[in-house]
SENU-695850 format. One line per field, with one value per residue: residue in three letters; residue number from 1; x, y, z of N, C-alpha, C in turn. Coordinates in steps of 0.2 Angstrom, whole numbers, always signed. Each point is the difference from the previous one (the first is absolute). Layout:
BEGIN
rest	(ALA;...)
nr	(NUM;...)
n.u	(X;...)
n.v	(Y;...)
n.w	(Z;...)
ca.u	(X;...)
ca.v	(Y;...)
ca.w	(Z;...)
c.u	(X;...)
c.v	(Y;...)
c.w	(Z;...)
// end
This chain:
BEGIN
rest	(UNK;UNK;UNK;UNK;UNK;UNK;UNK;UNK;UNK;UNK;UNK;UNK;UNK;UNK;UNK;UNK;UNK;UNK;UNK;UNK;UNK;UNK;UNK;UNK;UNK;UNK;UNK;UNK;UNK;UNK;UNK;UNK;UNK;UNK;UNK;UNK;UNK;UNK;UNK;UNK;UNK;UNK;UNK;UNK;UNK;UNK;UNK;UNK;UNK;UNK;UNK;UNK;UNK;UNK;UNK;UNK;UNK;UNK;UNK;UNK;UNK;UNK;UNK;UNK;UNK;UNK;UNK;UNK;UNK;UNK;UNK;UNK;UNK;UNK;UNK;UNK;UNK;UNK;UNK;UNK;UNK;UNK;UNK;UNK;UNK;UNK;UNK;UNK;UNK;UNK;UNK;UNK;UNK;UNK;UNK;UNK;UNK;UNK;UNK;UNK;UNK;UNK;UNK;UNK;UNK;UNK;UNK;UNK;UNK;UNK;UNK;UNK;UNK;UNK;UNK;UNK;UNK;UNK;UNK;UNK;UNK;UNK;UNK;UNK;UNK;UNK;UNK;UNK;UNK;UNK;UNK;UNK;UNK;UNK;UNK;UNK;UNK;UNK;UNK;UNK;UNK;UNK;UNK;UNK;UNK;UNK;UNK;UNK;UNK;UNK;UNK;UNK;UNK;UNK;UNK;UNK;UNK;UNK;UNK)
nr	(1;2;3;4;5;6;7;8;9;10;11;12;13;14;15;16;17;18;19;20;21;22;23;24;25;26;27;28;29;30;31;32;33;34;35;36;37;38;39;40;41;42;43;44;45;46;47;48;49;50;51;52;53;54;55;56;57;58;59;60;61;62;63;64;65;66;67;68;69;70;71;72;73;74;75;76;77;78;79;80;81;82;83;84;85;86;87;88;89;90;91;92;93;94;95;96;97;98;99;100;101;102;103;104;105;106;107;108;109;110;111;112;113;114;115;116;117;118;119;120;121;122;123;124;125;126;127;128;129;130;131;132;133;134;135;136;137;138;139;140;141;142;143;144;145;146;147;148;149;150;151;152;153;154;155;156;157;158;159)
n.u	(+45;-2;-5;-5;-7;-3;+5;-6;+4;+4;-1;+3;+4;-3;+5;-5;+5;+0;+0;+0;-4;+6;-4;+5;-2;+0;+6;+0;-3;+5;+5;-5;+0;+7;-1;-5;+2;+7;-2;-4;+9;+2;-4;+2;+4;-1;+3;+3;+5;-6;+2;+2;+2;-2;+2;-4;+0;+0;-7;+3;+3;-8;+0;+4;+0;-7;+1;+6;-5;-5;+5;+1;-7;-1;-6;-5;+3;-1;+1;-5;+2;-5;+1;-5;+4;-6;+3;+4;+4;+2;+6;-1;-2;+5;+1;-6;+2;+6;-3;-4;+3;+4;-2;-2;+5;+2;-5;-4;+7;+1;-7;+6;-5;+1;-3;-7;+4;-2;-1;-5;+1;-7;+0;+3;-5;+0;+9;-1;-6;+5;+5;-8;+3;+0;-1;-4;+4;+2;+5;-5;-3;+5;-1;-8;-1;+7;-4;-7;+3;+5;-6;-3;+6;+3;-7;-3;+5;-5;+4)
n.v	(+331;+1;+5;-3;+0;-7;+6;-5;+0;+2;+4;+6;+1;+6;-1;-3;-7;-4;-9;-1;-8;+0;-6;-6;-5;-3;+0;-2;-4;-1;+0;-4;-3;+1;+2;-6;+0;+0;-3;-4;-1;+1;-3;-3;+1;-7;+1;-1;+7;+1;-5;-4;-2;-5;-6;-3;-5;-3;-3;-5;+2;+2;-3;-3;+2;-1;-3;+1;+2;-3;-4;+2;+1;-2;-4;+4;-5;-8;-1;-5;+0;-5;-5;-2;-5;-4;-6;-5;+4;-2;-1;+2;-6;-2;+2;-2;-5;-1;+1;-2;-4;-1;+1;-3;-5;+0;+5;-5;-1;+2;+2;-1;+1;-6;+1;-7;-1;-8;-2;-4;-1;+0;+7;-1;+0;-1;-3;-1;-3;+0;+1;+2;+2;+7;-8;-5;+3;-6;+6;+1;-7;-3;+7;+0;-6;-1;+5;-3;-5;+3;+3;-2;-7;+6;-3;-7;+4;+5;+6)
n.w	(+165;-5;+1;+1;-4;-2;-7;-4;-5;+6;-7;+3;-1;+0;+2;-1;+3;-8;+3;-7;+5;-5;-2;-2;+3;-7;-4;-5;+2;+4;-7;-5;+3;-2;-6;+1;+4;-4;-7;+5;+3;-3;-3;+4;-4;-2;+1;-7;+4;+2;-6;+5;-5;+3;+1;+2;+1;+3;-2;+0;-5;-1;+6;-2;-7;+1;+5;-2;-7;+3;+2;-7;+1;-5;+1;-3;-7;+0;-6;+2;-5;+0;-5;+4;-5;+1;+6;-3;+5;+6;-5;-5;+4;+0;-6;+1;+3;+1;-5;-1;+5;-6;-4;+0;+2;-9;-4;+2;-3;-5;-2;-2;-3;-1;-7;+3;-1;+3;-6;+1;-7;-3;-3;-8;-4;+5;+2;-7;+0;+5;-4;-4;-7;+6;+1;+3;+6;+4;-4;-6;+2;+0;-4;+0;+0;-4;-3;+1;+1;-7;-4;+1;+1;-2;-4;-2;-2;+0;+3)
ca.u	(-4;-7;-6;-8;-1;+8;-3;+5;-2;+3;+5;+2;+7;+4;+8;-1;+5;-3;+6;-2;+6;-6;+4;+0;-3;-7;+1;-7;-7;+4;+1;-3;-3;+4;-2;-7;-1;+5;-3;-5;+3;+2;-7;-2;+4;+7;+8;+3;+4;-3;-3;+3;-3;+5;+1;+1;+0;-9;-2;+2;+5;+0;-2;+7;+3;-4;+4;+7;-4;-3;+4;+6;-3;-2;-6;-7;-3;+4;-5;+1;-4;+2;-4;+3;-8;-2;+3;-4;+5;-3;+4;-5;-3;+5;+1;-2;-3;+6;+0;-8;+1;+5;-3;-6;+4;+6;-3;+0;+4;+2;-5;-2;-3;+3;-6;+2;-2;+1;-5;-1;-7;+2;+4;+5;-4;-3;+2;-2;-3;-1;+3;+0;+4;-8;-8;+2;+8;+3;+5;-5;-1;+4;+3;-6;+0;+9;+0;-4;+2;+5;-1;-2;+5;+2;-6;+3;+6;+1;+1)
ca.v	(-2;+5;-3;+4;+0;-2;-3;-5;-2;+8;-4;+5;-2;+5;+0;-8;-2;-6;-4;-7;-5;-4;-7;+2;-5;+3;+8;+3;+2;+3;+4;+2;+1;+3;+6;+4;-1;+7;+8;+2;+3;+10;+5;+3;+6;+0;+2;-7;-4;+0;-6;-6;-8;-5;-7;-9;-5;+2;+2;-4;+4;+5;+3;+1;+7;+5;+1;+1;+7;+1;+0;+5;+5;+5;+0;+0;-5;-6;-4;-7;-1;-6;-3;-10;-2;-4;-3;-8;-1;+3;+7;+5;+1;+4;+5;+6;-1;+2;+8;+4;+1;+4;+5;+3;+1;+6;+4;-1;+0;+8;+4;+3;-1;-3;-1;-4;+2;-7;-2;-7;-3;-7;-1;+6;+2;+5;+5;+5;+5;+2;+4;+3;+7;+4;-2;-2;-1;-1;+3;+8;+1;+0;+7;+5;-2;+2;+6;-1;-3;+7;+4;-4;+0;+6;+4;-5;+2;+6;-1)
ca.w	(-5;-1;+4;-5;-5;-5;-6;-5;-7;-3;-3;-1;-1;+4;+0;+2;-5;+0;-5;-1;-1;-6;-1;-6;-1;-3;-2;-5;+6;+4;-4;+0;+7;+3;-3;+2;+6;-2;-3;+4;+5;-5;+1;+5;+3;+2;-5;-2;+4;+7;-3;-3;-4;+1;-5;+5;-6;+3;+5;+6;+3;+0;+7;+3;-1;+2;+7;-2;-1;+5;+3;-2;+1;-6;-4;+3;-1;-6;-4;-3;-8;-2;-1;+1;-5;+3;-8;-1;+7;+5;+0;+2;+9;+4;-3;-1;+9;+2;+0;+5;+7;+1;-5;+9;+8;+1;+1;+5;+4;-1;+1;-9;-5;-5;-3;-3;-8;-5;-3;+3;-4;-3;-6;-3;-1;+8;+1;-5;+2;+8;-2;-6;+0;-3;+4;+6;+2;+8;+2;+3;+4;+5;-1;+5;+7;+2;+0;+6;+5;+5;+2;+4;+4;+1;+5;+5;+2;+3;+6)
c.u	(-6;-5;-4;+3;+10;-5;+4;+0;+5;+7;+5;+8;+7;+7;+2;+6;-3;+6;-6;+5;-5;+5;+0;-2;-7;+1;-7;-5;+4;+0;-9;-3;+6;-1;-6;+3;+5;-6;-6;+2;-1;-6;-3;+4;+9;+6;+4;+5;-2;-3;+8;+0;+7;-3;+2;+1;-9;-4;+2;+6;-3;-1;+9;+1;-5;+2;+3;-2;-2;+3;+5;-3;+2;-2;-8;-5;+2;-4;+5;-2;+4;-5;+1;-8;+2;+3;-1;+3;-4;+3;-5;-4;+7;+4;-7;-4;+6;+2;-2;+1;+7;-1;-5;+3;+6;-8;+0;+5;+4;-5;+0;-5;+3;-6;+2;-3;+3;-4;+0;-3;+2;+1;+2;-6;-5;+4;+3;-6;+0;+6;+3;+2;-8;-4;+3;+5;-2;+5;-3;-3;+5;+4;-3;+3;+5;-3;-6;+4;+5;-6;-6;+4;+1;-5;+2;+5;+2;-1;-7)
c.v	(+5;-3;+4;-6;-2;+1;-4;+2;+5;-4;+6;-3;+4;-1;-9;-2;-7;-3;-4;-5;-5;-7;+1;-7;+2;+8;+4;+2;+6;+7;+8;+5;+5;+6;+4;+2;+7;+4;+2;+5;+5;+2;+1;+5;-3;+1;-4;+0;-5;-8;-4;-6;-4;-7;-5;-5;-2;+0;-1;+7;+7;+2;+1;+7;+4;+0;+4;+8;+3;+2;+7;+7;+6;-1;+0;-4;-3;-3;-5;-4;-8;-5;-7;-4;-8;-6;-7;-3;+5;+7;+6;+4;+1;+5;+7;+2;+3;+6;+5;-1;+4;+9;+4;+0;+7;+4;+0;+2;+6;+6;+1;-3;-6;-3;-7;+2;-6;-1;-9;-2;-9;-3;+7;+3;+5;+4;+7;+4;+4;+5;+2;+7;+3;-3;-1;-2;-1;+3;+7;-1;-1;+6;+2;-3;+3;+8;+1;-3;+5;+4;-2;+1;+7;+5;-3;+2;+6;+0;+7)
c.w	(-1;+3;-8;-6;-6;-6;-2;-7;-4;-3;-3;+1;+7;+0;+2;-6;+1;-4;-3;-3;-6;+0;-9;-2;-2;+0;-4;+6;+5;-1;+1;+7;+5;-5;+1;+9;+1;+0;+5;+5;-4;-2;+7;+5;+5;-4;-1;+4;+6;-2;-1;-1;+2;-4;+2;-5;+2;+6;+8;+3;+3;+7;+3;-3;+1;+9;-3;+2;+6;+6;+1;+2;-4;-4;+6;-1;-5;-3;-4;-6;-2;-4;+0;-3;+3;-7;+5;+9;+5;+1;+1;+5;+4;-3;+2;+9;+2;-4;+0;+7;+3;-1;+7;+5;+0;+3;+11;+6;+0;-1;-6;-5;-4;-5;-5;-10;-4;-2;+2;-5;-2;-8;-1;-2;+6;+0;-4;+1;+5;-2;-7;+1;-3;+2;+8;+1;+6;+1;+3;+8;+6;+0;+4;+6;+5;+4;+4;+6;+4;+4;+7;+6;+1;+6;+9;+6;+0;+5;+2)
// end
């Protein structure tokens, strides 16, 4: 492990391979959010081969194929893009707690970076503004994050 001083906030790309796993429940917002979050990898210097997009039915699904990833060790980090809108059943509280806990224990258990990037809102309207194309995207941020957390973990683990 390194000893001295970790910096944080490095969002440099360097030969890192990222998967993103998008749900397609609530495609539009998803949608949205899996282009700003592509196009953040490639401005920041990752390469479209080095970017694979996969496709769950939703969010529930997304911590079993993100393992899968993690697991296969050929990616530096995974990002998770989904959106769950709050509706009249408790569904939504196990839909978005058992994704969220799934989503964190892959991270956990395998060292790889897995980025929760679900949106949890209480209506259609929130979850639109939280990934607008050109304003605020929850996809942009879960890009920085995919690409500080590799490099982070990397410092961390120099020998």
């Amino acid at each position: 492990m390194k000893t001295g001083p970790i910096q944080t906030g490095d969002i440099s790309a360097g030969d890192a391979r990222f998967a993103i796993v998008a749900a397609r429940f609530n495609h539009e917002i998803v949608n949205n959010m899996l282009t700003a979050a592509e196009a953040s990898l490639l401005e920041h210097g990752v390469a479209q081969a080095d970017v694979d997009i996969l496709y769950v039915p939703g969010a529930f699904e997304l911590p079993l194929i993100a393992s899968e990833l993690a697991n296969s060790g050929g990616y530096q980090a995974i990002i998770t893009l989904g959106c769950v809108i709050r509706g009249d059943t408790p569904h939504f509280d196990f839909v978005c707690g058992e994704s969220a806990r799934g989503i964190m224990q892959v991270g956990l258990d395998t060292g790889v970076p897995v980025i929760f990037g679900v949106l949890t809102t209480d209506t259609l309207e929130q979850a639109q503004l939280r990934a607008q194309v050109g304003g605020e995207n929850k996809g942009v941020d879960a890009a920085l994050c995919a690409l500080e957390m590799n490099n982070v973990l990397n410092q961390i683990r120099e020998d």
